[in-house]
C-alpha positions in Angstrom: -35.2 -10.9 -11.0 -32.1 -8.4 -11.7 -28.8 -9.6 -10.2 -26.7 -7.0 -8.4 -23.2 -6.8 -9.9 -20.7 -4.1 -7.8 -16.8 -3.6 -8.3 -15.9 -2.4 -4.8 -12.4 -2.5 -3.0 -11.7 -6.3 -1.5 -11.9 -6.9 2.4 -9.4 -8.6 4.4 -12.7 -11.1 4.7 -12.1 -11.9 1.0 -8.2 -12.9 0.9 -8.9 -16.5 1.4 -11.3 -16.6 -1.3 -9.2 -14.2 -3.8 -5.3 -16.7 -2.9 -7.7 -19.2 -4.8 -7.9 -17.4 -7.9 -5.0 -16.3 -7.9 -4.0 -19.8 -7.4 -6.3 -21.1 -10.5 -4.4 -18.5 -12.7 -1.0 -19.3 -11.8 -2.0 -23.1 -12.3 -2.4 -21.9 -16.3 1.0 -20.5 -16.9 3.8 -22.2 -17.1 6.4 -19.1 -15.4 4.3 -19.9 -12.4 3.3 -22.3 -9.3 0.4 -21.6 -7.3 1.7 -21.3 -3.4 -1.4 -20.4 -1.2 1.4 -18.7 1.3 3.3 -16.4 -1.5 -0.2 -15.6 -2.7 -1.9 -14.4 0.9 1.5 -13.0 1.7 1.2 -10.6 -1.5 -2.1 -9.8 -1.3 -1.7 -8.8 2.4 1.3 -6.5 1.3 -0.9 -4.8 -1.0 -3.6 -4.4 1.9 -1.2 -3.5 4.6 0.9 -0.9 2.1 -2.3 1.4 0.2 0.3 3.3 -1.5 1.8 0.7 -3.2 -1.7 -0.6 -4.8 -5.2 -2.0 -4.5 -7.2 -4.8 -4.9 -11.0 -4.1 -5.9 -13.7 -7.3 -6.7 -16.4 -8.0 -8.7 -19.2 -8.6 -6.9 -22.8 -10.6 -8.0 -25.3 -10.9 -6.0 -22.9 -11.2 -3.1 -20.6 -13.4 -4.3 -17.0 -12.6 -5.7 -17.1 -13.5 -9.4 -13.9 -11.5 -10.2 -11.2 -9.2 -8.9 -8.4 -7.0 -10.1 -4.9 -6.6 -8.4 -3.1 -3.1 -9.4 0.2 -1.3 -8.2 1.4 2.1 -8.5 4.6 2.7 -9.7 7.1 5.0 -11.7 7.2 5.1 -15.6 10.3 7.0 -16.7 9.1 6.2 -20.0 6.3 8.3 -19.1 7.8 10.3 -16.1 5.7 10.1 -13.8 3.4 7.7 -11.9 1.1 4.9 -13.5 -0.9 1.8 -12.5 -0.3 -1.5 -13.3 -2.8 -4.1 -13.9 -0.7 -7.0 -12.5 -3.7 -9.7 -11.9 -7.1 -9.7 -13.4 -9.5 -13.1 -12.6 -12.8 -13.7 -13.5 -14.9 -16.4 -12.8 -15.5 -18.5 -16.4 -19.9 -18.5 -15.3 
């Protein structure tokens, strides 16, 4: 049996579930603190505010195995817009 893998933008359904990983990630680095509130208050930003990024997960059989946080911003170095990846989780199985 073939398992259905999708990357697909995140719901406000998933923001529970997506504050934990953030939360396991920021619990590995030592410039950070996991804080469920900052966490679901970011990711609703990004949600509420389109233009200023997107949130897409990985997706098996269902289940969120991964996501990917990115903003859009201004590069003068470049001079113009970019993206930047600022959080990428995925699950270690």
């Amino acid at each position: 049996m073939s398992e259905k893998i999708v990357i697909e933008p995140a719901m406000e359904a998933d923001l529970d579930e997506l504050s934990e990983m953030l939360g396991g990630l920021f619990a590995q680095e030592g410039d950070f603190r996991p804080d469920k509130d900052k966490q679901l208050r970011g990711l609703r930003l990004i949600f509420e505010h389109p233009s200023r990024g997107r949130v897409f997960v990985l997706r098996r059989d269902g289940a969120i195995v991964g996501m990917i946080n990115l903003l859009f911003t201004i590069s003068t170095a470049e001079g113009g817009f970019v993206i930047l990846l600022e959080d990428l989780v995925i699950h270690k199985q």
